[in-house]
TITI-889643 format. One record per atom (N, C-alpha, C): residue in three letters; x, y, z. Coordinates in steps of 0.1 Angstrom, whole numbers, padded with zeros to 4 digits, always signed. Last residue first. Example, Ala and Ser with C-alpha at 12.3 -4.5 7.8 and 13.67 -1.06 7.14 Angstrom:
BEGIN
ser+0128-0022+0071
ser+0137-0011+0071
ser+0129+0000+0079
ala+0132-0057+0078
ala+0123-0045+0078
ala+0132-0033+0078
REM end
This chain:
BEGIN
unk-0262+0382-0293
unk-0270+0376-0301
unk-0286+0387-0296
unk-0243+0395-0276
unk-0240+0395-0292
unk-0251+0391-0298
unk-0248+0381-0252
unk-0249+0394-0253
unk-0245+0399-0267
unk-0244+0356-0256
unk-0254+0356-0249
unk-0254+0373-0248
unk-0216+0352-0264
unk-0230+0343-0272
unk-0243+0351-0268
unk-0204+0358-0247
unk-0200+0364-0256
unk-0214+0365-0261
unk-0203+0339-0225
unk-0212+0353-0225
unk-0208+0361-0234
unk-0191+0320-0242
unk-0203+0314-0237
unk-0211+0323-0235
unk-0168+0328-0244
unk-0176+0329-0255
unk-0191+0326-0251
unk-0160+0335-0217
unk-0162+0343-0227
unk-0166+0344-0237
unk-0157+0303-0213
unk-0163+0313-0203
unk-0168+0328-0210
unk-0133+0301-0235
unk-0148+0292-0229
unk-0155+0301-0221
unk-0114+0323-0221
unk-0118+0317-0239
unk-0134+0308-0240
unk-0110+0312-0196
unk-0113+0328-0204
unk-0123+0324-0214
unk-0098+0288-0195
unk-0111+0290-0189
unk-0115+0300-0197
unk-0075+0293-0215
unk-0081+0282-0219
unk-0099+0284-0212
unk-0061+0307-0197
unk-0065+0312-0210
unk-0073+0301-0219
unk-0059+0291-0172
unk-0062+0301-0171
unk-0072+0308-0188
unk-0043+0270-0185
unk-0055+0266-0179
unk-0064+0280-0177
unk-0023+0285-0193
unk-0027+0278-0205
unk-0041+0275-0199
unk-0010+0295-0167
unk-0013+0303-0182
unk-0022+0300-0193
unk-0004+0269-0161
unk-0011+0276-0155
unk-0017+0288-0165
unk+0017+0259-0182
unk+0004+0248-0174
unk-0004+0261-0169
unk+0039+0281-0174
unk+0035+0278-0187
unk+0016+0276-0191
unk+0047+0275-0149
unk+0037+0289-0151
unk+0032+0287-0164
unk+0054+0245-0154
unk+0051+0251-0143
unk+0036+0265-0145
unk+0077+0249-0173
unk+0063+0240-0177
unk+0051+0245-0165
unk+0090+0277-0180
unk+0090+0267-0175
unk+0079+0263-0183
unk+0101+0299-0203
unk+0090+0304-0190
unk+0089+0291-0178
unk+0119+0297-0221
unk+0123+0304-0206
unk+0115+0302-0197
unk+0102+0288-0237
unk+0116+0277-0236
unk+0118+0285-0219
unk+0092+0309-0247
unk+0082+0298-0243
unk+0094+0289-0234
unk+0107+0327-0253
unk+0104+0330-0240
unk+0097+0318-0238
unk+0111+0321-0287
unk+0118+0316-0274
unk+0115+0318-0260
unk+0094+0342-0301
unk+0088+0328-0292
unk+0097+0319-0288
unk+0091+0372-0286
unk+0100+0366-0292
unk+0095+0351-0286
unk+0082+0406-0300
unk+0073+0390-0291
unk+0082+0376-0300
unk+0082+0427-0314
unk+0090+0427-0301
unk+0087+0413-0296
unk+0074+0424-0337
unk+0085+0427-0337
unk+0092+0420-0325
unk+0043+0428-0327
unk+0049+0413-0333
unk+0063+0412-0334
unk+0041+0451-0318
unk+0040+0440-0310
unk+0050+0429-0315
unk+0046+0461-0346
unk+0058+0464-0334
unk+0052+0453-0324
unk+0024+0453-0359
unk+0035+0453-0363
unk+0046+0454-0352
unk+0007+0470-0344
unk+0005+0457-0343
unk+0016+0452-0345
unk+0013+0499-0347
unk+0013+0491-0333
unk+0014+0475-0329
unk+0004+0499-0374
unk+0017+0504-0371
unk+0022+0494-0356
unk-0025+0492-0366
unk-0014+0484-0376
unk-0001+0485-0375
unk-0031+0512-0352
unk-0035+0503-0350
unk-0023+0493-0355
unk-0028+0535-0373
unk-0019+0535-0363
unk-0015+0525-0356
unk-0047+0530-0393
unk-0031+0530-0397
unk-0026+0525-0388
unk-0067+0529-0378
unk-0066+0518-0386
unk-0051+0512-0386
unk-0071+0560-0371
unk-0069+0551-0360
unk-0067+0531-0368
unk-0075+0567-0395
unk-0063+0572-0390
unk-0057+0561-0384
unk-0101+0558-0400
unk-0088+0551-0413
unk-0077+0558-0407
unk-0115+0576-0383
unk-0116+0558-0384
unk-0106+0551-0392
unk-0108+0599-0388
unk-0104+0596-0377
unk-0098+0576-0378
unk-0126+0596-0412
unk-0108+0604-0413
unk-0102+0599-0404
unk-0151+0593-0406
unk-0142+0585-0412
unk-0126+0589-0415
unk-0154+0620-0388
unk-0149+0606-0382
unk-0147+0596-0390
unk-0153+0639-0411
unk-0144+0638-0400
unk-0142+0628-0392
unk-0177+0627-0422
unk-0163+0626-0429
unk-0154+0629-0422
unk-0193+0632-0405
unk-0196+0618-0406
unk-0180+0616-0412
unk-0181+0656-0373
unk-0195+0652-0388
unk-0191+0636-0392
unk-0181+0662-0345
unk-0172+0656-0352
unk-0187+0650-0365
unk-0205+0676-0328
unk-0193+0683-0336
unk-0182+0679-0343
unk-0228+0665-0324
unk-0226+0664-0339
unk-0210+0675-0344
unk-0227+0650-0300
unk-0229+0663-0299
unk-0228+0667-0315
unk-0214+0626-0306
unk-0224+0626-0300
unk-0234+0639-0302
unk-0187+0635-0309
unk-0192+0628-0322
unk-0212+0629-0317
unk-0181+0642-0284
unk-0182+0651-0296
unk-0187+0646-0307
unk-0182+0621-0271
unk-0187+0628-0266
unk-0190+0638-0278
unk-0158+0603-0283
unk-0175+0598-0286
unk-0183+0609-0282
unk-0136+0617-0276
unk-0143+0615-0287
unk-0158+0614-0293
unk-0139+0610-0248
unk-0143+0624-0252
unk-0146+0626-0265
unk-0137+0582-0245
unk-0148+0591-0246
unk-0154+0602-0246
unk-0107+0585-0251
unk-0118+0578-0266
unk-0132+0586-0260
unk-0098+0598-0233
unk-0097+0606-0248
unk-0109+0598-0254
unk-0100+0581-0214
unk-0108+0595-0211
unk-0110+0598-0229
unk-0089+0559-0222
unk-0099+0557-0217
unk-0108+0572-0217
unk-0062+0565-0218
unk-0068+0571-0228
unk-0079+0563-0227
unk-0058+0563-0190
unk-0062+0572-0189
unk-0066+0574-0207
unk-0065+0538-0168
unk-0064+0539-0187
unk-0067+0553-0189
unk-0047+0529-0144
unk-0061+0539-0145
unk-0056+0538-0161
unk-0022+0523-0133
unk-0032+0516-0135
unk-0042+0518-0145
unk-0016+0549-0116
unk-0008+0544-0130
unk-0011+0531-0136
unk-0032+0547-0094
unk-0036+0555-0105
unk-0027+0553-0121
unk-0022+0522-0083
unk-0042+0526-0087
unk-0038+0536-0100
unk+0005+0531-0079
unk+0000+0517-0087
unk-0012+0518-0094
unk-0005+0553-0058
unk+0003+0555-0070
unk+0002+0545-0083
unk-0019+0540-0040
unk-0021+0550-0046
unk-0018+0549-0057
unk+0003+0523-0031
unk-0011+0519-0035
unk-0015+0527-0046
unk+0022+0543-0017
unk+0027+0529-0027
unk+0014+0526-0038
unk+0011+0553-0001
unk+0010+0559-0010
unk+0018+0553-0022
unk+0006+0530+0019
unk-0005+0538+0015
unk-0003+0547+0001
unk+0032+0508+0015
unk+0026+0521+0020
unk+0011+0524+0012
unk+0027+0469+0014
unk+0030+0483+0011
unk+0024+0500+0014
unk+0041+0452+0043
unk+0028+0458+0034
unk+0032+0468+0028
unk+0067+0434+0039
unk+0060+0446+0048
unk+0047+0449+0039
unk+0073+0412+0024
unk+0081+0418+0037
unk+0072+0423+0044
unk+0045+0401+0006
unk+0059+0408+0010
unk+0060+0407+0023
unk+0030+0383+0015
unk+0032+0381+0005
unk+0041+0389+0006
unk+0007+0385+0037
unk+0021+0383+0037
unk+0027+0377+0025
unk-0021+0380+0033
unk-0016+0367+0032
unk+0001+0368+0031
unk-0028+0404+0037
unk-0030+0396+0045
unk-0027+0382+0043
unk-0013+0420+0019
unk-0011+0419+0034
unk-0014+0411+0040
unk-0027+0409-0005
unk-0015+0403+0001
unk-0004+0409+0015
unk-0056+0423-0003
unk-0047+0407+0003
unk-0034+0404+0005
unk-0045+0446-0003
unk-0055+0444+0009
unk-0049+0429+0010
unk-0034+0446-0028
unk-0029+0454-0018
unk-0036+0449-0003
unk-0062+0440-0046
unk-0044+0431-0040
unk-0038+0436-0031
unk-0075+0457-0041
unk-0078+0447-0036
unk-0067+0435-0035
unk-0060+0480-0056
unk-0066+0482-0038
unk-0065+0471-0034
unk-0064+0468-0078
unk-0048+0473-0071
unk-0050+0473-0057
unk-0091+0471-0088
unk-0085+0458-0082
unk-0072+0458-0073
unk-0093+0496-0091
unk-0095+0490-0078
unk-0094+0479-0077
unk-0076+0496-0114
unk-0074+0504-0105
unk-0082+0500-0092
unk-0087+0481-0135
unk-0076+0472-0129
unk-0072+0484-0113
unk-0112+0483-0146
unk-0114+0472-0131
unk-0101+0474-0127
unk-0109+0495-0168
unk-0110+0502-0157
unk-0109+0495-0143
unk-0102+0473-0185
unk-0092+0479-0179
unk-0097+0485-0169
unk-0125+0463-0190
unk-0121+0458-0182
unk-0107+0459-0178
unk-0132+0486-0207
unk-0140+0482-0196
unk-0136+0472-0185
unk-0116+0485-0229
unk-0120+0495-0220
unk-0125+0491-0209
unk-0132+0461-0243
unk-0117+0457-0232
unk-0116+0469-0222
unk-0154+0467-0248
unk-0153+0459-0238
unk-0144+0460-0228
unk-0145+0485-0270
unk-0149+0494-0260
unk-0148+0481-0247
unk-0131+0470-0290
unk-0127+0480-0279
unk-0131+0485-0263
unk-0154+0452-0295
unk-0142+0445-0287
unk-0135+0457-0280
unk-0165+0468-0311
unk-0174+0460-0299
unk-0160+0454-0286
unk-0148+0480-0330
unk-0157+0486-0321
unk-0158+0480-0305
unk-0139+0455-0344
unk-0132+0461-0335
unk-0134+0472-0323
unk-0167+0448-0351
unk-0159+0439-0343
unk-0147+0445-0335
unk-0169+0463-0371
unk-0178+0462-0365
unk-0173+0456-0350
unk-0150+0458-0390
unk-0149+0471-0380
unk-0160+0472-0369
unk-0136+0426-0382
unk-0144+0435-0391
unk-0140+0445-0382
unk-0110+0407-0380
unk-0127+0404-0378
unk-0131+0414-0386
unk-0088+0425-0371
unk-0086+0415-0383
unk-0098+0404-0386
unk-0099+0441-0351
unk-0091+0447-0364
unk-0093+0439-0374
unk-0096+0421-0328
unk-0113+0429-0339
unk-0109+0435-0350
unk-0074+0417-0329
unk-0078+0405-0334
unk-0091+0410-0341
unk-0061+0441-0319
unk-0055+0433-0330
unk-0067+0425-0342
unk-0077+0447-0295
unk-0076+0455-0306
unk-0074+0450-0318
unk-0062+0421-0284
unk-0077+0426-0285
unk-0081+0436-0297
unk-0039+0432-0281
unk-0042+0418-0289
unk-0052+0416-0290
unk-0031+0454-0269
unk-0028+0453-0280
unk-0031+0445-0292
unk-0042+0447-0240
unk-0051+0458-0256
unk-0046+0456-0268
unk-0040+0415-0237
unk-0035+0422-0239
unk-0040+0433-0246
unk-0061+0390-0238
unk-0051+0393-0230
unk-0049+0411-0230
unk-0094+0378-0247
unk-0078+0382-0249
unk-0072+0392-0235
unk-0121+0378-0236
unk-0113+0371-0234
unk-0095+0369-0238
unk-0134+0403-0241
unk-0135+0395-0228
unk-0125+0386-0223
unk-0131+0407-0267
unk-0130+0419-0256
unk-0130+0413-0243
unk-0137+0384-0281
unk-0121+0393-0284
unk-0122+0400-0267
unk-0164+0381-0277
unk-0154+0373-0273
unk-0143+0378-0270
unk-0175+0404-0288
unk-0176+0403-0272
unk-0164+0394-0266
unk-0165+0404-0316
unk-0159+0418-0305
unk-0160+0410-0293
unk-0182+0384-0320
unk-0168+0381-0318
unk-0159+0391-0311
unk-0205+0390-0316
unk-0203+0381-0311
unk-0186+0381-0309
unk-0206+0413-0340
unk-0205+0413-0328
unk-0205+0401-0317
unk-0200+0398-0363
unk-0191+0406-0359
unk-0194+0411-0344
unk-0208+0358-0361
unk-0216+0372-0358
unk-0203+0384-0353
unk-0188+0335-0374
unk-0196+0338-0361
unk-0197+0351-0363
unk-0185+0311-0389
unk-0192+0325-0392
unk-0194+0327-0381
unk-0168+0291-0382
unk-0181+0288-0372
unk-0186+0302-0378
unk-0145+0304-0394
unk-0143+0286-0396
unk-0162+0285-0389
unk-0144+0326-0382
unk-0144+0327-0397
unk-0151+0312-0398
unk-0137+0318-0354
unk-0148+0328-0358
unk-0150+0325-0370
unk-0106+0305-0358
unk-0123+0300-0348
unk-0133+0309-0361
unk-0096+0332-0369
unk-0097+0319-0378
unk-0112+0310-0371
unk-0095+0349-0348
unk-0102+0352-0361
unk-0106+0340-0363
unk-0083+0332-0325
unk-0093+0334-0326
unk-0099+0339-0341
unk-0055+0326-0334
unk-0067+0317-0333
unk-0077+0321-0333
unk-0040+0352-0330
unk-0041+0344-0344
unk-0050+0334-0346
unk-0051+0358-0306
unk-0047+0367-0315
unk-0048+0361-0330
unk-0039+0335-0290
unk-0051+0342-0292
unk-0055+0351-0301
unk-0011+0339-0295
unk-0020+0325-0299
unk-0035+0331-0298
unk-0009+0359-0279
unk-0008+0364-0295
unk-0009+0355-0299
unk-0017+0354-0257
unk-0023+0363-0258
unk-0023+0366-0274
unk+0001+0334-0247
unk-0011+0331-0251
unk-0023+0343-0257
unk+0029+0346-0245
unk+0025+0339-0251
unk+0009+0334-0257
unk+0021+0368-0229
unk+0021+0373-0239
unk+0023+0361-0249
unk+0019+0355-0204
unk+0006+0364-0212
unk+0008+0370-0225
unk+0045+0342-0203
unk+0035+0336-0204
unk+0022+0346-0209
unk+0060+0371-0201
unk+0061+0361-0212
unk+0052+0349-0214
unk+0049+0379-0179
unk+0052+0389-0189
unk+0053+0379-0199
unk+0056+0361-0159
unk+0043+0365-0157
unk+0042+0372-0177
unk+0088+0359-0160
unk+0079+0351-0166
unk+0063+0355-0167
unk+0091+0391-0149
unk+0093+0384-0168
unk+0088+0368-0171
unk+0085+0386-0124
unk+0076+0396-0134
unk+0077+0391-0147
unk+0105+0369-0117
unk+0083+0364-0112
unk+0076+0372-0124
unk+0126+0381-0115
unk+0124+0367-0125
unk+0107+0366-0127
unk+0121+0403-0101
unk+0122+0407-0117
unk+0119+0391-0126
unk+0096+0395-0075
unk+0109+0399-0080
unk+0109+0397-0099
unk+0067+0414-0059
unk+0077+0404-0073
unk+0089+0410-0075
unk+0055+0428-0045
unk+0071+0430-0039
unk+0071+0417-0050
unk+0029+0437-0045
unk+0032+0427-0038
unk+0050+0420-0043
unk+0033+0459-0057
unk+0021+0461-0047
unk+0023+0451-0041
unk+0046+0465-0079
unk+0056+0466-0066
unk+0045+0466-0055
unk+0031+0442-0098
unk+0044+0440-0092
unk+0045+0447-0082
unk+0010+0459-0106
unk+0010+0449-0102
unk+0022+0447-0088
unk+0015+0473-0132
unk+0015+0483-0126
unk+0008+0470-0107
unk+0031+0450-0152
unk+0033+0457-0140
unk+0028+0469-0133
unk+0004+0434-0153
unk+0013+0430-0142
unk+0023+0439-0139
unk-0015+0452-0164
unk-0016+0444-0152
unk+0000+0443-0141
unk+0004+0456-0187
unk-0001+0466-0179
unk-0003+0464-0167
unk+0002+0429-0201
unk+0015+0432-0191
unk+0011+0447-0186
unk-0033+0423-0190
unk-0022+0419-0200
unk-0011+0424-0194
unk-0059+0434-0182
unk-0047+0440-0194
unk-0035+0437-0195
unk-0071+0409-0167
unk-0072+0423-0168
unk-0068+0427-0180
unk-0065+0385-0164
unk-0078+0388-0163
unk-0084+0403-0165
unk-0036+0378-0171
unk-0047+0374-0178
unk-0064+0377-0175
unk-0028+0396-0149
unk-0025+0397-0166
unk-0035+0389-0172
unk-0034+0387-0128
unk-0041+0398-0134
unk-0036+0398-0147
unk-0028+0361-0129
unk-0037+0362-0129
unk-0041+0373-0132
unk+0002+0361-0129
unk-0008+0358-0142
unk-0019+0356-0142
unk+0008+0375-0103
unk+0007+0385-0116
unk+0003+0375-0129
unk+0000+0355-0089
unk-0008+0362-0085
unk-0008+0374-0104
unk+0018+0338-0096
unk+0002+0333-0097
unk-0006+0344-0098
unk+0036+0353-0085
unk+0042+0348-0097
unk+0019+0342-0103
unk+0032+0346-0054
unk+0036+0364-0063
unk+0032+0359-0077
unk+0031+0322-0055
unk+0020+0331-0048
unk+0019+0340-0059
unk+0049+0297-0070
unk+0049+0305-0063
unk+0036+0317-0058
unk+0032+0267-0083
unk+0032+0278-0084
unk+0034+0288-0076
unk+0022+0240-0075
unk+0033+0246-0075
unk+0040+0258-0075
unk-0001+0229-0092
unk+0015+0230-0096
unk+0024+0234-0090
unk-0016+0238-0073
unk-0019+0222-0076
unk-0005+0217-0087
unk-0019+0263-0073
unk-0016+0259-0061
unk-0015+0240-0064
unk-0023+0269-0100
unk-0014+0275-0093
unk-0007+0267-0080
unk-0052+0264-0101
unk-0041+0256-0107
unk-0024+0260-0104
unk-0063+0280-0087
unk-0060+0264-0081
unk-0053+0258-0092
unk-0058+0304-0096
unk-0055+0302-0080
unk-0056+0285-0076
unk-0070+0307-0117
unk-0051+0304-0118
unk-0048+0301-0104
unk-0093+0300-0115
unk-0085+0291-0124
unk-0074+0293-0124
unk-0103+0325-0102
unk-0102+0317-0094
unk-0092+0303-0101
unk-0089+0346-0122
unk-0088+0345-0110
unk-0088+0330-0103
unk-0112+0340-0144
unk-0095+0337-0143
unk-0089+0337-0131
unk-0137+0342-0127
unk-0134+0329-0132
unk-0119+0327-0138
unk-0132+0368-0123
unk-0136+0358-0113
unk-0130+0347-0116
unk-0132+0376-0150
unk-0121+0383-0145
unk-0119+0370-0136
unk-0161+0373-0155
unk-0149+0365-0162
unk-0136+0365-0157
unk-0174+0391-0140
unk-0176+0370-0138
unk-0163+0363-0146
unk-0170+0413-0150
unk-0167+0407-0135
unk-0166+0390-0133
unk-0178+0412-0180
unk-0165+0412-0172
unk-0159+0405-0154
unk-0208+0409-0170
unk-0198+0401-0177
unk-0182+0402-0171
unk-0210+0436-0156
unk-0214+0424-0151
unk-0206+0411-0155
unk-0200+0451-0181
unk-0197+0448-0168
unk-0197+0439-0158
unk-0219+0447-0203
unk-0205+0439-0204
unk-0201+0438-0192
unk-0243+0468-0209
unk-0241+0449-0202
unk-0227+0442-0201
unk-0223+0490-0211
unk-0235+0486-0199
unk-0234+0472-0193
unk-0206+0488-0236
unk-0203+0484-0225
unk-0211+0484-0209
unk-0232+0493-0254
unk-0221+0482-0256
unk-0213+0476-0242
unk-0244+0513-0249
unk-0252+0497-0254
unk-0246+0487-0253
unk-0227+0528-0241
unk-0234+0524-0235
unk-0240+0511-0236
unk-0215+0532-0275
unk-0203+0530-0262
unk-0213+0526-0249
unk-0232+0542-0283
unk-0233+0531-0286
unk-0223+0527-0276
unk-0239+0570-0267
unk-0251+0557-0265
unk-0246+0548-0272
unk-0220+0583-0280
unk-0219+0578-0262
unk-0226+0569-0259
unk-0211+0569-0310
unk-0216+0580-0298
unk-0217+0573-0285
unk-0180+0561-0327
unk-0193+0558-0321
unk-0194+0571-0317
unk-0159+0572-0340
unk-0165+0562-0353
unk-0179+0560-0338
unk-0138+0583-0318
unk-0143+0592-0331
unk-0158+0587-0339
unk-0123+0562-0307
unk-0140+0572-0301
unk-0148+0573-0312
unk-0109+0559-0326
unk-0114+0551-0325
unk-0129+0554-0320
unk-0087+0576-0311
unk-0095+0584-0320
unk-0102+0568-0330
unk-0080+0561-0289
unk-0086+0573-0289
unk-0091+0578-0302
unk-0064+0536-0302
unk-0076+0535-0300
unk-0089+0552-0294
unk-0043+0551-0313
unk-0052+0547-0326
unk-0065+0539-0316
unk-0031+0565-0291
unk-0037+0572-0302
unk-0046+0567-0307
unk-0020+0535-0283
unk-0034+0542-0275
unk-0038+0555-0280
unk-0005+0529-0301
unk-0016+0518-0300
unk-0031+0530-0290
unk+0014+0544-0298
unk+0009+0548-0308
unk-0006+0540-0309
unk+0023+0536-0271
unk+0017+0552-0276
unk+0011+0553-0288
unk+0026+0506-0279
unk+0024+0514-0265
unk+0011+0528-0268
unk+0038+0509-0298
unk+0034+0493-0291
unk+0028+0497-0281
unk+0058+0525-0303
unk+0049+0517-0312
unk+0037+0513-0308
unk+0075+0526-0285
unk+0065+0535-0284
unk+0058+0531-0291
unk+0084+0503-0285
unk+0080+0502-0274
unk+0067+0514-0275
unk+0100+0508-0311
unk+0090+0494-0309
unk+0080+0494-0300
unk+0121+0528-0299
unk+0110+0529-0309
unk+0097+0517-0310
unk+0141+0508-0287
unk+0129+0522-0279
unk+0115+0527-0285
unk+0148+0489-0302
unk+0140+0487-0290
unk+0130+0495-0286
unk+0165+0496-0323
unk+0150+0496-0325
unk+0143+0493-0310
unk+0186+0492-0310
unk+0185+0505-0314
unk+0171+0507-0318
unk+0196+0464-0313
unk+0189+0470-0299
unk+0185+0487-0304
unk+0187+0449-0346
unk+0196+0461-0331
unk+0187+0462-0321
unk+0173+0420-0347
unk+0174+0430-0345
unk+0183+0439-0335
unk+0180+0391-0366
unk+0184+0395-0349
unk+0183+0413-0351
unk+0153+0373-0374
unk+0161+0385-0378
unk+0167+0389-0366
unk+0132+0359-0368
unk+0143+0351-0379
unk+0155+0360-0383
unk+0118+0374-0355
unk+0125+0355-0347
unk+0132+0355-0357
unk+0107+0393-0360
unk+0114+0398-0347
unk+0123+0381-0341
unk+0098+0384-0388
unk+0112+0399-0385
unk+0111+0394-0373
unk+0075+0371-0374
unk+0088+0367-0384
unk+0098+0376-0385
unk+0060+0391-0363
unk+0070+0377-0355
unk+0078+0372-0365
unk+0057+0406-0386
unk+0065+0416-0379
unk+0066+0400-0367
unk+0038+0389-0401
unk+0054+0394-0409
unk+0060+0402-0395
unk+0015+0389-0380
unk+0026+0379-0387
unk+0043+0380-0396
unk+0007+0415-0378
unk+0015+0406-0366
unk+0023+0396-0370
unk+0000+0417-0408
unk+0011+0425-0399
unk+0017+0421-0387
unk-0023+0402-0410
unk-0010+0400-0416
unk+0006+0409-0408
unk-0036+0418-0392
unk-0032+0401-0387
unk-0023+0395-0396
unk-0038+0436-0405
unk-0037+0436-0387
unk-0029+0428-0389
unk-0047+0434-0430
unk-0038+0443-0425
unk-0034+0437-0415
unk-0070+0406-0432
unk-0064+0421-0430
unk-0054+0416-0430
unk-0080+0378-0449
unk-0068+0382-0445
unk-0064+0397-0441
unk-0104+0383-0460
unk-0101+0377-0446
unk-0091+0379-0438
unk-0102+0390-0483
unk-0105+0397-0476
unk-0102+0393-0464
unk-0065+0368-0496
unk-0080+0376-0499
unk-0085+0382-0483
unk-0042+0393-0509
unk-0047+0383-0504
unk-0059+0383-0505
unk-0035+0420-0521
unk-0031+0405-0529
unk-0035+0389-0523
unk-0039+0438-0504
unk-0042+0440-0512
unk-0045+0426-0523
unk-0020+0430-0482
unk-0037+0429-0481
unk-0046+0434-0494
unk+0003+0432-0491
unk+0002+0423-0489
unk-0015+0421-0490
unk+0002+0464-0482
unk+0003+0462-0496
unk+0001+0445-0499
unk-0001+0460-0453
unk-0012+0469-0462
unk-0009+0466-0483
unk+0023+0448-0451
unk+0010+0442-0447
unk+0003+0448-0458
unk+0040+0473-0456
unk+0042+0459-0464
unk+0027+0450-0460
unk+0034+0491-0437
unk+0033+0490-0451
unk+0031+0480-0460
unk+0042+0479-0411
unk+0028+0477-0413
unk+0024+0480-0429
unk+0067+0475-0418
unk+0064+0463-0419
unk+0048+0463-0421
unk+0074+0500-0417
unk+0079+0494-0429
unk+0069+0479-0428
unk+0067+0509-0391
unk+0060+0517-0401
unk+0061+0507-0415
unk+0084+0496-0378
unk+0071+0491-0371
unk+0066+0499-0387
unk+0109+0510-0383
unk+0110+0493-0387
unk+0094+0492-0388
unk+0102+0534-0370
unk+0104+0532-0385
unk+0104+0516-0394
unk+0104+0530-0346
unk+0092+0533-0354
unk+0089+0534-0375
unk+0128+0525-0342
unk+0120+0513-0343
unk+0111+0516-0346
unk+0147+0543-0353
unk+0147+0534-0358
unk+0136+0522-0357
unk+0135+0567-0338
unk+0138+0566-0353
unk+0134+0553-0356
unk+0142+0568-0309
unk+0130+0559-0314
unk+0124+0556-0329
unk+0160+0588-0309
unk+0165+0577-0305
unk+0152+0562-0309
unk+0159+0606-0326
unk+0165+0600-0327
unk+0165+0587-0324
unk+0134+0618-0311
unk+0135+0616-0320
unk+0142+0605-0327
unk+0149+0622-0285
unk+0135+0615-0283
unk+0133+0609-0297
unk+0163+0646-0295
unk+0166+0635-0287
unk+0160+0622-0292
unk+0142+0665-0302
unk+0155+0657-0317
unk+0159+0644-0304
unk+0129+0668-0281
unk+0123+0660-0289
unk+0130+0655-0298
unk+0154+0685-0266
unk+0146+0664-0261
unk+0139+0663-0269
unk+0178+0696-0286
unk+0168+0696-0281
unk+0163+0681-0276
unk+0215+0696-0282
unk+0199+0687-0288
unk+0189+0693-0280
unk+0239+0719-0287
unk+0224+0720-0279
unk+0214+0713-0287
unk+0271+0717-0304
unk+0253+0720-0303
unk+0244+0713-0293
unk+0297+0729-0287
unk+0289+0719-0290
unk+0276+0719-0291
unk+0316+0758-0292
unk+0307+0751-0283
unk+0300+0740-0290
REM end
């Protein structure tokens, strides 16, 4: 008889290879950051060598699955035990006043892709998912997005490639801004957190600022993930009423989107914080956490960069391109301005 895999040897197997590519490359950073100077982290060397592997190297497809978990699972470990390094009241201090914030920024991408959208050309659907991607979390957004207003697969992958274009230009620009104008570690979390794209690139960029910075920036972006579950409602509502699909979608269509939406390691990090709070995580147990969540962070980064191919720029048009750019361009302004103003 033929041996019986178990699904973790499975699972194992099959994501070997890309987690292993994402581990090799964040090594090599880590040993690179050694030889550069301070400025230069880990992170942000790591995004870089890992878009060079993923453009100058034609990778198997065998690394795919692993890249993904990288990129994904391992990124939301390393921001859960991230908790670990605050308490509940800095997590308050921090994301209280941001709310407000957030909301006006989110607004302000929103309303900048809705007329620039409409002043290019820009199909509805297709406007619609670069607007939450860029106002929310990035390709999360768009697809937990997509089946609430019936995008087709071309609408999704451009939406997907335009935010992730400007999201890893942001990523690499922003530190540098900051460093070039000293700007304040917290000033810059608020920026990072407000105004990047993607958790993965958010996280990235405060990584490659300070620790102080990646704190500040976490917890923000937290915060404006949580918006994306009743925002789903609120697309759901409009594009009934502006017919945007076929049919509206079901009630438990909605649902489902809201809650696969929802950050749920959003809970872990502040359960972390909850315990750190309560003195059951001591000072050396959360520096253990804090250099865990570093590693993993990096490992994650790495596989972004793997997976982010800058030929999609060539695929996306000029069209959604223009819009993406006006969009990410408002953010960025708009976000430093209440960056300034709650950092200082």
């Amino acid at each position: 008889m033929p041996a019986v895999r178990s699904p973790a040897l499975r699972w194992t197997r099959r994501t070997l290879p890309g987690l292993g590519l994402a581990t090799a490359v964040a090594t090599a950073a880590f040993g690179l950051a050694q030889l550069l100077p301070p400025t230069l982290g880990p992170v942000l060397i790591a995004v870089v060598l890992g878009l060079l592997v993923g453009n100058l190297v034609t990778l198997p497809a065998a690394t795919g699955p692993g890249l993904e978990v990288a990129s994904k699972r391992v990124l939301r470990i390393g921001v859960v035990l991230l908790g670990a390094r605050l308490t509940v009241a800095d997590v308050a201090s921090i994301g209280g006043p941001a709310v407000g914030v957030v909301v006006l920024c989110m607004t302000a991408a929103f309303l900048t892709v809705a007329l620039a959208g409409r002043i290019a050309g820009v199909p509805p659907r297709l406007a619609v998912l670069i607007g939450v991607g860029t106002a929310v979390c990035g390709n999360s957004a768009i697809v937990a997005t997509s089946p609430i207003i019936d995008a087709e697969d071309r609408e999704i992958s451009f939406a997907v490639a335009t935010i992730t274009i400007f999201g890893t230009a942001a990523l690499l620009l922003f530190p540098v801004i900051a460093l070039v104008v000293d700007m304040p570690d917290r000033v810059f979390g608020f920026w990072a957190g407000l105004s990047i794209n993607d958790t993965s690139q958010v996280v990235a960029a405060g990584a490659a600022y300070s620790p102080e910075a990646l704190e500040v920036a976490t917890v923000v972006k937290l915060v404006r993930n949580a918006f994306m579950a009743p925002l789903i409602l609120l697309i759901a509502w409009w594009a009934a009423r502006r017919a945007l699909t076929a049919e509206a979608a079901s009630d438990a269509d909605v649902r489902a989107s809201a809650l696969k939406a929802f950050p749920l390691f959003l809970v872990g990090f502040l359960a972390l914080a909850g315990l750190r709070s309560l003195g059951v995580l001591g000072d050396d147990l959360a520096d253990g956490f804090g250099t865990a969540a570093t590693a993993l962070i990096t490992v994650a980064i790495a596989a972004v960069g793997c997976s982010t191919r800058i030929d999609q720029l060539r695929e996306v048009g000029i069209r959604p391109f223009l819009v993406g750019f006006g969009a990410a361009v408002t953010l960025a302004v708009v976000g430093l301005v209440f960056a300034t103003w709650l950092g200082t």
